[in-house]
C-alpha positions as a printed NumPy array, in Angstrom:
array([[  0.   ,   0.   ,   0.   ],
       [  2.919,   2.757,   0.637],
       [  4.214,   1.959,  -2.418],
       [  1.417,   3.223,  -4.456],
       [  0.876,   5.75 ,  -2.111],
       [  4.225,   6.95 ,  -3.04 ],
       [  3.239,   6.188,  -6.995],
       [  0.61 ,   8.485,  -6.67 ],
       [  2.447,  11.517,  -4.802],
       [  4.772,  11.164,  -7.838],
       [  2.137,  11.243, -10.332],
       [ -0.173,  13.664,  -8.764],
       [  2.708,  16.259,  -8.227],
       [  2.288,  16.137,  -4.149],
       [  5.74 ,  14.881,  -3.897],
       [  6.348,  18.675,  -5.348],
       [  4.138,  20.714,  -2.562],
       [  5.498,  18.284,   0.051],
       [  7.218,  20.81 ,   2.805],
       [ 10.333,  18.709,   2.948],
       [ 10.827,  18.757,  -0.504],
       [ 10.336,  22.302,  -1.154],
       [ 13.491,  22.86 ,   1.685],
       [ 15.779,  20.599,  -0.966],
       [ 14.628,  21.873,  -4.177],
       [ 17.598,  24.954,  -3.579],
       [ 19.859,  21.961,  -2.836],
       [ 19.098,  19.667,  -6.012],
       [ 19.092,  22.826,  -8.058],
       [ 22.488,  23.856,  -6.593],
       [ 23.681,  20.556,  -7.   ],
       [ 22.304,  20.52 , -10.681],
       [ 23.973,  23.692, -11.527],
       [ 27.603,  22.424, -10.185],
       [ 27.471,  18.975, -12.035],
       [ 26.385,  21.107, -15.424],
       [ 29.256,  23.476, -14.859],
       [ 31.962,  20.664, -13.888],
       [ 31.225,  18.761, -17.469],
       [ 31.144,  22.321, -19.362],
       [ 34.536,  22.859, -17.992],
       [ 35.92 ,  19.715, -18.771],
       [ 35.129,  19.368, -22.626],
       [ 36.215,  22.96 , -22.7  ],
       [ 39.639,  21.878, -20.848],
       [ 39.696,  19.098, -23.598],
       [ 38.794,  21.607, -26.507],
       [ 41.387,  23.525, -25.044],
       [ 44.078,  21.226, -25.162],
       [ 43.368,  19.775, -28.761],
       [ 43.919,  23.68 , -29.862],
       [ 47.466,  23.582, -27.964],
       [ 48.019,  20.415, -29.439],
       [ 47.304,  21.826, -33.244],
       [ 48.888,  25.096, -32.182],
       [ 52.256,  23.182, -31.41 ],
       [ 52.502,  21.163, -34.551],
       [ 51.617,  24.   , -36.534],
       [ 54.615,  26.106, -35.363],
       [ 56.948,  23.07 , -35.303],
       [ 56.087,  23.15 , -38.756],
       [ 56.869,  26.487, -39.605],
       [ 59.923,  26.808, -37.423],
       [ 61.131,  23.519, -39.735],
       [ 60.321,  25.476, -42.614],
       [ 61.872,  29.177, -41.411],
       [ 65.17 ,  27.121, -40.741],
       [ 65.478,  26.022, -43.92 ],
       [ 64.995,  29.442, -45.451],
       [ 67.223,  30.744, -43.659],
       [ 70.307,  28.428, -44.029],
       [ 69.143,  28.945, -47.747],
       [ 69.605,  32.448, -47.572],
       [ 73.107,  32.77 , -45.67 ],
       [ 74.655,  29.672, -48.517],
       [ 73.327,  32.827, -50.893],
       [ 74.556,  35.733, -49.287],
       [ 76.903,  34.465, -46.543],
       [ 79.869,  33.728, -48.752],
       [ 82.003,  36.865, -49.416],
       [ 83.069,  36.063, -53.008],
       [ 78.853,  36.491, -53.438],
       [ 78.585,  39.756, -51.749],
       [ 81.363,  41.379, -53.437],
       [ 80.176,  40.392, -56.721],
       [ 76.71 ,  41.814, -55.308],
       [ 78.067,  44.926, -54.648],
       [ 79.999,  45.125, -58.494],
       [ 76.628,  44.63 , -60.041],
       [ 74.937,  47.576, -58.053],
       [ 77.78 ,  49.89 , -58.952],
       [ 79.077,  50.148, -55.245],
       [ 82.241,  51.757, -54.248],
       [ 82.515,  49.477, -51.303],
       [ 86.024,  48.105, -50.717],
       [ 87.185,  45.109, -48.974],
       [ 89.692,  46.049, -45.946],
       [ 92.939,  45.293, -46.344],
       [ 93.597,  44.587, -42.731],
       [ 92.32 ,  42.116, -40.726],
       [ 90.26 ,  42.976, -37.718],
       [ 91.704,  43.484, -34.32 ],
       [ 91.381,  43.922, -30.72 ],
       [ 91.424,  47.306, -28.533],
       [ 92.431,  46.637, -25.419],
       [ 92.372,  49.709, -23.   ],
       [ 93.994,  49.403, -19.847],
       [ 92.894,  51.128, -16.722],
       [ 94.744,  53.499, -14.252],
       [ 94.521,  52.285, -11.015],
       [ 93.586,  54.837,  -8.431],
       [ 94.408,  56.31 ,  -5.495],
       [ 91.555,  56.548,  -4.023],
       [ 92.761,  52.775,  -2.333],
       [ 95.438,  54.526,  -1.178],
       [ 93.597,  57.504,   0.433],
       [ 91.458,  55.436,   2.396],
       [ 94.084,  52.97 ,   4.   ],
       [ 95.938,  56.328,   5.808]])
């Protein structure tokens, strides 16, 4: 007999107007609300990591690619025999030094302040 009691609050919509239930409703909503949000933020955590994923390939792909431009360009221009004969067919005056490069070294005083302050 309780159980179709219970069958019919259920049907009826007592079960709703019942004063315990109305106290929980806040809960279950709550409750509701928090399980929705927890699944929304875990496809978004997984949407988020297929776009890292992509965004990762993508530039190891085009960091690949920018290498290989560039070691194409300096065997092109690196070379000096290349950029001198660069420079003849623009009509440059440029010259190539005759010396080699070199070092400055500048040596410092030393001070007396060292002395100063031991007296």
């Amino acid at each position: 007999m309780d159980f179709f009691k219970g069958v019919r609050k259920v049907l009826s919509g007592d079960i709703i107007m019942d004063k315990i239930t109305k106290r929980k409703v806040r809960f279950v909503i709550l409750v509701f609300v928090l399980a929705v949000l927890y699944v929304v933020n875990h496809f978004h955590g997984i949407y988020v990591y297929r776009e890292i994923s992509k965004s990762e390939e993508r530039i190891e792909k085009y960091r690949a690619e920018g290498v290989a431009i560039q070691s194409e360009l300096l065997k092109k221009t690196n070379r000096r025999k290349s950029v001198l004969s660069l420079l003849e067919a623009k009509g440059s005056t440029l010259e190539e030094s005759k010396r080699p490069p070199y070092k400055i070294i500048y040596k410092k005083k030393k001070s007396n302040s060292r002395k100063k302050a031991k007296k």
